[in-house]
C-alpha positions in Angstrom: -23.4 -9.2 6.0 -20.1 -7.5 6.6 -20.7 -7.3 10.3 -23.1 -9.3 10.3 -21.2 -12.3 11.0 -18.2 -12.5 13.4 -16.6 -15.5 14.3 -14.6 -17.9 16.7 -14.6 -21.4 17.4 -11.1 -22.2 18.6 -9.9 -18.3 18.0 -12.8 -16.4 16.5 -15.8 -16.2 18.0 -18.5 -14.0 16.0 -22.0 -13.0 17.8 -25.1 -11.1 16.2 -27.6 -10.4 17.6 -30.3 -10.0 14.8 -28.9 -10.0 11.6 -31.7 -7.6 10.5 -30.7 -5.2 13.6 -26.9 -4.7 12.0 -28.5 -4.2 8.1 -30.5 -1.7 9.4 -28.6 0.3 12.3 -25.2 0.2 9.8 -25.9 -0.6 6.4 -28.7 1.9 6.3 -28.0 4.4 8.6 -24.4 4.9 9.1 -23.2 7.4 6.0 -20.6 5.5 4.9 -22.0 2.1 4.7 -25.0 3.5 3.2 -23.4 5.4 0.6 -21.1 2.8 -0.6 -23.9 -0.3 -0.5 -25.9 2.2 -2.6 -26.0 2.0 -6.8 -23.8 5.4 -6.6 -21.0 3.0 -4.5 -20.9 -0.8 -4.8 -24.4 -1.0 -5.6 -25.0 -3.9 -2.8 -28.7 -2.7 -2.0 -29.9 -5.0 -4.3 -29.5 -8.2 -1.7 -33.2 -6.8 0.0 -35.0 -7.0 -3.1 -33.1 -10.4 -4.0 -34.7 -11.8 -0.8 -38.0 -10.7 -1.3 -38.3 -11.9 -5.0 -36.3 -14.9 -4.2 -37.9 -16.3 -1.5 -41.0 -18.1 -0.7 -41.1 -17.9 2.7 -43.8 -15.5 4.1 -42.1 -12.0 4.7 -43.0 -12.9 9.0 -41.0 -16.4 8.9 -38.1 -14.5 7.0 -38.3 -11.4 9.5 -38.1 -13.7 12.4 -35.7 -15.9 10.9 -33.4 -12.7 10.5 -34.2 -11.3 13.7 -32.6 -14.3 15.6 -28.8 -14.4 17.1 -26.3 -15.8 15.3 -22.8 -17.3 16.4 -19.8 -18.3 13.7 -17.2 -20.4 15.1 -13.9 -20.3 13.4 -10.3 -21.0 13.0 -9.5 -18.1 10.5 -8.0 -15.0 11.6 -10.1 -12.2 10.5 -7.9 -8.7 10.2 -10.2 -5.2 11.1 -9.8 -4.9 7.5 -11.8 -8.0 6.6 -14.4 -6.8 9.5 -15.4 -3.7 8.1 -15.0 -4.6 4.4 -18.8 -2.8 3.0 -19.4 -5.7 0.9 -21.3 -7.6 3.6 -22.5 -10.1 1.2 -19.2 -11.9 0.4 -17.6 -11.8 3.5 -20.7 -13.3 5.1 -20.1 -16.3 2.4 -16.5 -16.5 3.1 -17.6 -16.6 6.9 -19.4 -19.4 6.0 -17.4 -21.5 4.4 -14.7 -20.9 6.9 -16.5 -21.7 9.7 -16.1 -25.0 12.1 -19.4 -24.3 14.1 -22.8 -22.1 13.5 -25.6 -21.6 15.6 -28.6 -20.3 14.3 -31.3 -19.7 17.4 -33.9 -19.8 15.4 -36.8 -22.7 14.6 -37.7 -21.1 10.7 -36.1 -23.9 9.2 -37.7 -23.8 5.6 -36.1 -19.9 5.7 -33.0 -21.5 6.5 -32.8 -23.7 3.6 -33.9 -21.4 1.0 -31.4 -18.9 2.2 -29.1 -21.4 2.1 -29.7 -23.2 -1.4 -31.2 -20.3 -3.0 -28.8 -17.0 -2.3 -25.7 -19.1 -1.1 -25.5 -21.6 -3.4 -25.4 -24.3 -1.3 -26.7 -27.9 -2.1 -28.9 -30.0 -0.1 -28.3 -33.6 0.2 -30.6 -34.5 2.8 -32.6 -32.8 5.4 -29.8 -33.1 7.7 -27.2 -32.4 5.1 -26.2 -29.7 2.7 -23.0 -29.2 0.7 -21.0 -25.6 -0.2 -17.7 -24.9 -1.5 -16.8 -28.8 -1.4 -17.5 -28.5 2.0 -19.9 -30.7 4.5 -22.8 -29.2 6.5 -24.7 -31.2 8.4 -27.4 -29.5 10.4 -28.7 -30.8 13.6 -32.4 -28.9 14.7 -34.2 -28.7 18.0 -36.4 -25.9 19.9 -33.3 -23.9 20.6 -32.7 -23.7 16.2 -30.4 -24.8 13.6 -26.7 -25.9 14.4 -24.2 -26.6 11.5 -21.2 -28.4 12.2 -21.5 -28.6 16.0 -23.8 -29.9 18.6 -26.7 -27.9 19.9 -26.2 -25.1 22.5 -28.3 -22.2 24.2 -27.6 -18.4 23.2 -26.0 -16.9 26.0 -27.5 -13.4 25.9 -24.7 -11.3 27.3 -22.9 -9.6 24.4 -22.5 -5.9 24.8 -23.3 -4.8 21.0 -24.9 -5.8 17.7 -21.9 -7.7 17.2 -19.2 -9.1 19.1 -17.0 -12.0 19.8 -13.3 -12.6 20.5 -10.3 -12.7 17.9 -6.3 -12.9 17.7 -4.4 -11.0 15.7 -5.7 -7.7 15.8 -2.7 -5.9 16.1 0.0 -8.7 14.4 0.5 -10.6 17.8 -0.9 -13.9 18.8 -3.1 -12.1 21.4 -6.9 -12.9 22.1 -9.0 -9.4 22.1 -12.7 -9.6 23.0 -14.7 -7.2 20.7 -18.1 -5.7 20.3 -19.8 -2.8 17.9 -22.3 -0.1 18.7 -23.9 2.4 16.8 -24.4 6.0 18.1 -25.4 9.2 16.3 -25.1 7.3 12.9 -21.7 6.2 13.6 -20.4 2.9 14.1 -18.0 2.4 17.0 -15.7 -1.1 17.4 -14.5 -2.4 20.5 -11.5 -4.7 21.0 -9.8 -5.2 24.3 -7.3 -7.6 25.4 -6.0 -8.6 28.6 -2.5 -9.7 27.3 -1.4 -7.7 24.4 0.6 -4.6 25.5 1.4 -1.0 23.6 4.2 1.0 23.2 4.2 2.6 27.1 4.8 5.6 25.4 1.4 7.4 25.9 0.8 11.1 25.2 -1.6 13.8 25.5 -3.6 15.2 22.7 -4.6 18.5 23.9 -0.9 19.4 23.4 -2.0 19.7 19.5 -4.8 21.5 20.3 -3.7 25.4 18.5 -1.8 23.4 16.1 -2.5 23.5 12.4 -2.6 19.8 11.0 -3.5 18.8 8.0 -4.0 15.8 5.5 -6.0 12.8 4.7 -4.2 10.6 6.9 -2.9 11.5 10.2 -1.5 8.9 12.5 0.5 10.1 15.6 2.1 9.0 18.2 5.5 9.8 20.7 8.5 9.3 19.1 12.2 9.3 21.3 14.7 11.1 20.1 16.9 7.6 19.3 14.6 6.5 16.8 14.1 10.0 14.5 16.5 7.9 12.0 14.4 4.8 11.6 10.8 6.8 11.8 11.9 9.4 8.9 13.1 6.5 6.9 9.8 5.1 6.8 8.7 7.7 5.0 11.5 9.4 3.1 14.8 6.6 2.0 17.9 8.0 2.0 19.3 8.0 -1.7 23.6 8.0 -0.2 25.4 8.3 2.5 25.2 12.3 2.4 21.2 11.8 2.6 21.7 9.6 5.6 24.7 12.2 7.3 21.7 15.0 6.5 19.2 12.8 8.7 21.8 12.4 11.7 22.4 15.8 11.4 18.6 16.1 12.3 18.1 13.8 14.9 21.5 15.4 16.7 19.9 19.0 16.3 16.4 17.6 18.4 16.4 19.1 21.8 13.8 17.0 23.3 14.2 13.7 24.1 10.8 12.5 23.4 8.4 14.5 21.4 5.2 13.9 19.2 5.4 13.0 15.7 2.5 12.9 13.1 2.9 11.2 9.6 0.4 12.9 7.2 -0.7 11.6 4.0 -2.7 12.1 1.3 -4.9 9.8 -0.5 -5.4 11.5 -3.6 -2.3 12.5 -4.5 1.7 11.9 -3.5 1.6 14.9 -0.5 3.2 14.0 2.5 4.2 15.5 5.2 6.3 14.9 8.8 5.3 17.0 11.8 7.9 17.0 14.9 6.3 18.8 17.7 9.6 19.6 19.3 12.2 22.5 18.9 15.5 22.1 17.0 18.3 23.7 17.2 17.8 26.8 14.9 21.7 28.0 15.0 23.1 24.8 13.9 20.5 24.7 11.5 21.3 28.1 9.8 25.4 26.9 9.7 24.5 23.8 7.7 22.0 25.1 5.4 24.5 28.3 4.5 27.2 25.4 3.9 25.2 23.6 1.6 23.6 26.9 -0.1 20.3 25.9 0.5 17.5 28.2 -1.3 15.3 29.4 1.9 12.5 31.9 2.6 9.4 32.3 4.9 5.7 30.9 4.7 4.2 32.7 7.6 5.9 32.3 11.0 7.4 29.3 9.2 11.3 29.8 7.6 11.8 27.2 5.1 14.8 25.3 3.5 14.6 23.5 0.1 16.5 20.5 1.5 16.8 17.9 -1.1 19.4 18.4 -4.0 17.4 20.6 -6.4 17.8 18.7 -9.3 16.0 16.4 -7.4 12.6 15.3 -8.9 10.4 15.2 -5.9 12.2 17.6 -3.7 11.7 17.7 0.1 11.5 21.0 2.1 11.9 21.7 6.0 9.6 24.2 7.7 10.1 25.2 11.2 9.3 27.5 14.2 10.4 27.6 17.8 8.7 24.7 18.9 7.5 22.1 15.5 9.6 21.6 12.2 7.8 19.8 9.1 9.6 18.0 6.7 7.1 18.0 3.3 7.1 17.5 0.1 4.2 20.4 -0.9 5.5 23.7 -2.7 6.0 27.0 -0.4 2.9 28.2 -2.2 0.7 25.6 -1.7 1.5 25.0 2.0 0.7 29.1 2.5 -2.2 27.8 1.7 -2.6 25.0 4.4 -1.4 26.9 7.1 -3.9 29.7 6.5 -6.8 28.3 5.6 -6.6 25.1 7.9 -8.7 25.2 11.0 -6.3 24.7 14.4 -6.5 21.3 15.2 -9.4 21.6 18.2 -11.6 23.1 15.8 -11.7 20.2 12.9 -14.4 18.2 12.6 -12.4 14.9 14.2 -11.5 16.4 17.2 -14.6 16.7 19.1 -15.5 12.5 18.0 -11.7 11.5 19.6 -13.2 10.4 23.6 -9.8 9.8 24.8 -7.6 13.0 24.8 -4.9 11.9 27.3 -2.5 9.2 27.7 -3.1 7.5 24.6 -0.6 5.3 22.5 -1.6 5.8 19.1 -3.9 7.8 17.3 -5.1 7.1 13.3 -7.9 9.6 11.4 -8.4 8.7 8.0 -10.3 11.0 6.0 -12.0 9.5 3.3 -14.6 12.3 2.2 -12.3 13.6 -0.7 -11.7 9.8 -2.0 -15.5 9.2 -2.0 -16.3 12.7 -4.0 -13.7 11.8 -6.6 -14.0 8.5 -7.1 -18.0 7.8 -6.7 -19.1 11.6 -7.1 -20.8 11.3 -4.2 -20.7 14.6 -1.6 -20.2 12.5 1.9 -18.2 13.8 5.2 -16.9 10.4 6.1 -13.7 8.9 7.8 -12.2 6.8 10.0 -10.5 7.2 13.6 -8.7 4.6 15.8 -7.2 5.1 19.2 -5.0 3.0 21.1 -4.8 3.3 25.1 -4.1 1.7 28.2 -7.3 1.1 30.4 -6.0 -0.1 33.6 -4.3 -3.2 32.5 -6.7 -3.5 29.7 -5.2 -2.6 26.5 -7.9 -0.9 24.1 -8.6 0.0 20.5 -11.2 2.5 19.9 -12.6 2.7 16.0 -15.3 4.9 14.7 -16.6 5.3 11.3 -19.1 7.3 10.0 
C-alpha cells in the first residue's frame, strides 16, 4: 500500500510495521489520502472489500497476517514522488516486483499465498516457489515467517515510525537518507535525514515574512544573492531579446541588498505567477527607466505599479513595489487589489502555524492543493503539502507534512 511498503536492499531499505497500522492511521484517517482512495477520488477503497470476499482465510489469520512487519529490499531508487503516490495498491506491486529481498515476520502462510496468487497475480509453482512478472520467488519459511529471495533474518524492532528505511536520491544526489513517517493530528509527517548530503548554506529566517501578504497555490522560498537574480528570474520568465535581458540586468543592478528572500508563487489552476523579492530597489533609477520607456503605471494600494512587458505583448508582466519587497506578476492591477486586500498576512494563514522550523532554514515548499481537489473531484477538502529543508547539526533534514 503506498506507504505501506518501503524498501532497500543494497540502497532502499523499506520497513512497516503492520501493514494494517499504515491503511488505517493514513489511508483512513489522514484527509487527503482518505478523500482521494474514496469513490469521489481514485475510488481505491474497494481493495478491503476485495480481501474479504476474496479470501478464504479466517478474518483472525488475515488480521494477524497484516498486522506483522514487513521489510522490502531493493535496488530501485524510489523518488518522494513515488512514496506518496495515493494509489497504494500499485506501487505496492511495483515494490514487489522490484524487490531483491522480502521479509515477512509472520507464520500465516496460507494468507500469504492467497494474497499472493489471488490479489497479486502471482503463480505458484511449488510450495517453495511462486512466479510474478517473469520473475522468480522462492520462499524459504521458519518460526520467525516468510522470506522471498533472501535467507531468513529476525525483525529488528527499532524503526522510529509506521514506516521507515533508508534511500538515495532524495534530493538528485547519490546520498543515502535514513527516513521514517508518523502520523499526528490526522497528518502525515516524513522524515529523511542524511549524514552526507549538504544544502545551499544559505539558511534564512521565516518570521521575517511574518506581516507579509503572500499568496498562491505554490510557494517555495528561499535566500537568493544578489549575483544570481538573472538566472532565478529566468527560471520563471525567458527573456524574448537582448532588450528583455538588458531590462533584467537593469534589475539585478537596481537590488540594494546583497542577499535577500525570494518566493516563486504559482498557481495550479490557472497560468498566475508571481515573483516576490523581499528586498528594496532602488526607486529613483526605477522611475528614470520606466519614464524612458513610457511605461503605463499607477498604484494598487501602497504598491506603485509598472506594466513592464511591451504591451502588445500577450501575457504581459507587471512590477509592483514598495520600500522594502517588489513583485514581478503576471495578474491584472484589478485582480491583485484583490490579493493584497483580502489575503490574510502570512502569520495568520492556515500553513504557518503547521511549519516547526521558523529559523535558519534552507528551503521552504507549501503546496496548496484544496482548490485542485474542489475542481477537479468536487470534493470540499483543506489539504496541502509542506516541505522544509534545514541543517540539524551536521544532519541535513527534510521535513514533509500532508494532510
Amino acid at each position: 500500500m503506498i506507504l505501506i511498503v518501503l524498501l532497500t536492499f543494497g540502497e532502499t531499505t523499506i520497513r512497516i510495521k503492520s501493514p494494517l497500522d499504515v491503511y488505517t492511521k493514513i489511508y483512513e484517517t489522514v484527509p487527503f489520502y482518505r478523500f482521494v482512495n474514496s469513490t469521489e477520488g481514485i475510488g481505491q477503497d474497494y481493495i478491503k472489500e476485495l480481501l474479504s470476499t476474496t479470501l478464504e482465510s479466517t478474518n483472525t489469520n488475515i488480521q494477524n497476517f497484516l498486522n506483522a512487519p514487513m521489510v522490502f529490499y531493493s535496488d530501485k531508487n524510489y523518488s518522494v514522488g513515488e512514496l506518496f503516490n495515493p494509489n497504494y495498491f500499485n506501487l505496492l506491486f511495483d515494490m514487489i516486483v522490484n524487490s531483491k529481498g522480502i521479509a515477512i515476520y509472520s507464520t500465516e502462510y496460507e494468507v500469504f499465498n492467497e494474497i499472493f496468487t489471488k490479489i497479486f497475480g502471482a503463480n505458484k509453482v511449488s510450495d517453495d516457489l511462486y512466479t510474478l512478472e517473469e520473475r522468480n520467488f522462492t520462499v524459504q519459511k521458519n518460526d520467525d515467517g516468510l522470506f522471498l529471495n533472501m535467507a531468513p533474518t529476525t525483525y529488528d524492532n527499532n524503526s522510529k515510525g509506521l514506516v521507515s528505511g533508508s534511500l538515495e536520491n532524495i534530493l538528485n544526489e547519490n546520498k543515502r537518507w535514513d527516513f521514517y513517517f508518523t502520523v499526528d493530528s490526522r497528518t502525515l509527517k516524513a522524515t529523511f535525514e542524511s549524514k552526507d548530503y549538504r544544502g545551499a548554506q544559505n539558511n534564512f529566517d521565516l518570521t521575517i515574512l511574518e506581516n507579509k501578504k503572500i499568496f498562491g497555490e505554490v510557494l517555495n522560498i528561499e535566500k537568493l544573492d544578489k549575483t544570481n537574480f538573472s538566472a532565478y528570474f529566468e527560471n520563471f520568465l525567458m527573456p524574448l531579446d537582448d532588450e528583455s535581458k538588458n531590462v533584467i540586468g537593469f534589475i539585478a543592478n537596481s537590488i540594494k541588498e546583497e542577499e535577500f528572500i525570494a518566493i516563486s508563487s504559482q498557481s495550479i489552476s490557472n497560468n498566475e505567477l508571481n515573483l516576490f523579492f523581499e528586498t528594496s530597489i532602488d526607486t529613483y533609477k526605477l522611475k528614470e527607466f520606466a519614464e524612458e520607456r513610457n511605461m503605463e503605471e499607477g498604484k494598487v494600494g501602497t504598491y506603485n505599479y509598472y506594466l513592464w512587458s511591451n504591451q502588445s505583448v500577450e501575457n504581459q508582466i507587471y512590477l509592483y513595489f514598495t520600500e522594502d519587497e517588489f513583485i514581478f506578476s503576471n495578474v491584472l492591477p484589478n485582480r491583485m487589489n484583490v490579493y493584497l486586500s483580502e489575503i490574510p498576512r502570512f502569520k495568520n494563514t492556515k500553513f504557518y502555524g503547521e511549519i516547526e522550523r521558523k529559523e535558519g532554514l534552507d528551503n521552504l515548499l507549501i503546496l496548496d492543493i484544496s482548490n485542485y481537489l474542489s475542481k477537479n473531484f468536487y470534493g470540499s477538502l483543506d489539504s496541502w503539502i509542506i516541505k522544509e529543508e534545514y541543517d540539524n547539526d551536521g544532519m541535513y533534514t527534510v521535513e514533509m507534512k500532508i494532510r
